[in-house]
C-alpha positions in Angstrom: 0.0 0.0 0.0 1.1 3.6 -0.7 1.7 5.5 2.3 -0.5 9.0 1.8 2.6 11.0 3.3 5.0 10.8 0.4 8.8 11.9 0.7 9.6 15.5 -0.4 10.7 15.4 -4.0 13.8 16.9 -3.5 14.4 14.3 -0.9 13.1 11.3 -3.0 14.9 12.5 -5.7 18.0 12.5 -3.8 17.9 8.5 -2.5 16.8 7.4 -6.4 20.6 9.3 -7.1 22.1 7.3 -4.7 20.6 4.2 -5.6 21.8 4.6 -8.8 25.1 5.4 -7.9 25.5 2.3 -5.9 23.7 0.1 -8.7 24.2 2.5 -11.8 21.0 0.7 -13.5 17.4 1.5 -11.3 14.4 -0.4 -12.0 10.6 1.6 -11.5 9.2 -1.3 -9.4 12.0 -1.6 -7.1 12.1 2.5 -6.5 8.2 2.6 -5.9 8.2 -0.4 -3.8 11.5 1.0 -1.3 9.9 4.4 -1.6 6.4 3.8 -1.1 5.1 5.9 -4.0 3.1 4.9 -7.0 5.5 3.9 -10.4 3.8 6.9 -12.0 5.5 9.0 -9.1 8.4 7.8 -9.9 9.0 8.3 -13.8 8.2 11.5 -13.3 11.3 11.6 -10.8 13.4 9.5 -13.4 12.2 11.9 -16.3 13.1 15.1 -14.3 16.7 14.0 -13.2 16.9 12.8 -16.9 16.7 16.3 -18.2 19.0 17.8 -16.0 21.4 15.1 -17.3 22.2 12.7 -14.5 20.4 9.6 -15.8 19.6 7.9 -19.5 16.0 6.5 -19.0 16.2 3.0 -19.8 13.0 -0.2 -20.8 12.0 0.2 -17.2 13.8 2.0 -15.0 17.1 4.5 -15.6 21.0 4.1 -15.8 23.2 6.5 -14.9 25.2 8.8 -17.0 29.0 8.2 -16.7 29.8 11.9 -17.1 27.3 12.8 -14.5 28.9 10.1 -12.1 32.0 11.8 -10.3 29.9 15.3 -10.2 27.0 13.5 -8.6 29.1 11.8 -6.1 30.5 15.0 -5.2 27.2 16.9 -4.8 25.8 14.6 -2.5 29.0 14.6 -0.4 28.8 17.7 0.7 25.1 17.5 1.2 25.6 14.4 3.7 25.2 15.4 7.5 25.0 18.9 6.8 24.1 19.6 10.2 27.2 17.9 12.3 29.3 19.2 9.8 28.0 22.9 9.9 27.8 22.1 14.2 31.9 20.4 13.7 32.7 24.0 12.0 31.0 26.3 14.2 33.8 24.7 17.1 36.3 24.0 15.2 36.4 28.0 14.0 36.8 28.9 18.1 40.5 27.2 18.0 41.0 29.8 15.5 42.7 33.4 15.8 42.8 36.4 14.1 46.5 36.5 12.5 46.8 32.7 11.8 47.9 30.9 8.6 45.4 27.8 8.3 45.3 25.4 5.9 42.6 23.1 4.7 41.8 19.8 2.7 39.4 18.7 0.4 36.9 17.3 2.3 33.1 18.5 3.2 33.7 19.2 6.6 36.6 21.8 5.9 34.6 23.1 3.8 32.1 24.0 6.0 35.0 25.5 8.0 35.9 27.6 5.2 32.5 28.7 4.7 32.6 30.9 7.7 36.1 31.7 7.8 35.6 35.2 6.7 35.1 35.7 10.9 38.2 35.7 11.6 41.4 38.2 9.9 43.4 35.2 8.4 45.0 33.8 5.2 44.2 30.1 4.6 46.1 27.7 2.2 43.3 25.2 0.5 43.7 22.7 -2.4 39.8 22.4 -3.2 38.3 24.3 -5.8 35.0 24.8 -3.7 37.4 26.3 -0.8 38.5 28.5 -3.0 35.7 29.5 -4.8 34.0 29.8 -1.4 37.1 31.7 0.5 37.0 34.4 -3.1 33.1 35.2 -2.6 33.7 35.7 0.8 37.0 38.1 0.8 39.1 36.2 2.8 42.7 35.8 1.2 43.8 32.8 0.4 46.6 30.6 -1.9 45.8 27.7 -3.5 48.3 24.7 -3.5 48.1 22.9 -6.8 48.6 19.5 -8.8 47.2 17.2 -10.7 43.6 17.5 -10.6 41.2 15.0 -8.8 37.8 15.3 -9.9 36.0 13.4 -7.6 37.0 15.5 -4.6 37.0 18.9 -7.1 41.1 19.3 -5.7 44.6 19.0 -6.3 46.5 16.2 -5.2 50.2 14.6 -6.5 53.5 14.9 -6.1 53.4 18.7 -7.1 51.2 19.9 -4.4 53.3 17.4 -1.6 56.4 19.5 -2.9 54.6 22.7 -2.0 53.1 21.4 1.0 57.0 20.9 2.3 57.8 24.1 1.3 55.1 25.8 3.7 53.8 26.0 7.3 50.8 27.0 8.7 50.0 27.4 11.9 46.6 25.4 12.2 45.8 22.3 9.7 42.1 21.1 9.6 41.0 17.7 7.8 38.8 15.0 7.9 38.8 11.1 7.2 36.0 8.9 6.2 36.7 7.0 9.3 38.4 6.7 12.4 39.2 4.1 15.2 41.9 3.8 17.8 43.8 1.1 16.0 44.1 2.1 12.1 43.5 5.8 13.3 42.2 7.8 10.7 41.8 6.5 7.4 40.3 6.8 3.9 39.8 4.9 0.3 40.6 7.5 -1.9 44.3 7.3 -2.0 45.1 10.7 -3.8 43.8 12.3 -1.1 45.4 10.5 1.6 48.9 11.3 -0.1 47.7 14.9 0.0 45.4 14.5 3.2 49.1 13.5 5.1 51.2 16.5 3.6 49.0 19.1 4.8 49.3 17.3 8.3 53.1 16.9 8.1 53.0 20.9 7.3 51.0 21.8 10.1 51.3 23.6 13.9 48.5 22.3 15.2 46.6 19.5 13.7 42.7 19.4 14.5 40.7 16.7 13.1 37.2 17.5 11.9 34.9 14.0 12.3 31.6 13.8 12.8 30.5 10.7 15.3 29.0 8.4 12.5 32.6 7.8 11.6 34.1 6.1 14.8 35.0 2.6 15.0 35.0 2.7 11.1 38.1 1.6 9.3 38.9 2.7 5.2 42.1 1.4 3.2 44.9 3.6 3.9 46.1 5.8 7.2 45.8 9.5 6.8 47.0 10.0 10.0 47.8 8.2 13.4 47.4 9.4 16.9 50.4 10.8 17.8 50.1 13.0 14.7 47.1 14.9 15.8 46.6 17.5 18.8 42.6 17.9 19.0 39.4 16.3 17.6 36.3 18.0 17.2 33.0 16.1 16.7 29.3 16.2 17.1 28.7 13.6 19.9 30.3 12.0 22.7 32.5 9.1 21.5 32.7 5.7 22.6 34.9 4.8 25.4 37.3 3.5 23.4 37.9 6.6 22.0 37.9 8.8 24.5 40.0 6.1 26.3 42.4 6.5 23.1 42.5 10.2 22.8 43.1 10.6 26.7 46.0 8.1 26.3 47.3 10.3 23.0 46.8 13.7 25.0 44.4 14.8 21.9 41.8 17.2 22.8 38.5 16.7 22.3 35.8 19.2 21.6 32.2 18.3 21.6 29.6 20.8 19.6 26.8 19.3 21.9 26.7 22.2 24.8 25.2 20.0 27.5 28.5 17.4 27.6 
């Protein structure tokens, strides 16, 4: 049965996107029956994302465009967990000062950072093309650190930008890993970044990670960085006792957003 209270397009839209990044060919029935709308509900979703050219409609269903693949994946990055990321940035830009060199990867959480940075008199290094495009709207000064480009994080990774990343030295580094537990520490699966992810921390003052708390006790394939590199975390909720255990043991700060812990 149909439940009468259907999902906001925008929002139904959005989980038929990810569905077809994770099985790049959607069937109607299968969309209708996990999203508890009518099939006639959702052509008119397939048909609308069709025209704005991130599917091919296909006998059925809808397959996803390759050239709207890495873009899509991007988009709906940065709209994941909007909230703990916006709450992670709102902290994380009270360990900053008026005066400081920081410097910031590619991820969505920096960029959140970034997106309010113009509080505070600083000059921030960034290698993603949103930071920058972000940190030029806003009037805060800023140098990008090149390479070779990687489009599925919109930034510059390589040997290039490692070089240049040697050459400078801010006094505050901000990142974030897809996950992080006391044993592998924190880690990723997109190797370019984590090349680039563990320059920017070898250049850095003060290292502060930025991870929100659906992230803990996760593992990815490589390191970015290990406990002993890192002087605070900030996050959205309180971490599991192994982690606070962990960070106590390391001597890491940790900042909560929540204002009742």
């Amino acid at each position: 049965m149909v439940s009468s209270s259907l999902p906001p397009t925008s929002e139904r839209q959005d989980l038929i996107l990810r569905r077809a990044l994770a099985e790049r060919v959607v069937k109607i029935k299968d969309l209708a029956a996990a999203l508890g709308v009518h099939e006639m509900t959702v052509r008119r979703d397939l048909d609308a994302l069709a025209e704005q050219g991130f599917l091919e409609r296909v006998h059925g269903g809808a397959r996803l465009l390759e050239k709207a693949s890495e873009e899509l994946s991007h988009q709906l990055r940065v709209a994941k967990n909007t909230g703990a990321k916006a709450a992670i940035a709102q902290a994380a830009l009270g360990l900053i000062q008026d005066g400081d060199v920081v410097a910031f990867d590619a991820s969505t959480t920096a960029l959140a950072l970034v997106r309010i940075l113009h509080a505070r008199q600083v000059t921030a290094l960034v290698s993603s093309l949103d930071a920058a495009n972000a940190l030029a709207a806003s009037g805060v000064p800023f140098v990008v650190v090149g390479g070779n480009f990687h489009a599925p994080a919109r930034s510059f990774v390589g040997g290039f930008f490692m070089e240049m990343m040697s050459r400078l030295h801010p006094d505050k580094v901000f990142f974030s890993a897809k996950a992080f537990s006391p044993d592998t520490g924190f880690t990723d699966p997109h190797l370019p970044e984590v090349g680039a992810k563990q320059s920017l921390i070898r250049a850095g003052g003060t290292r502060v990670a930025l991870i929100d708390s659906s992230k803990f006790g996760r593992r990815a394939l490589a390191t970015v960085a290990t406990l002993d590199q890192i002087d605070t975390l900030v996050t959205d909720a309180p971490a599991p006792e192994s982690v606070r255990a962990a960070l106590d043991t390391a001597d890491i700060q940790l900042i909560l957003t929540q204002e009742d812990q």
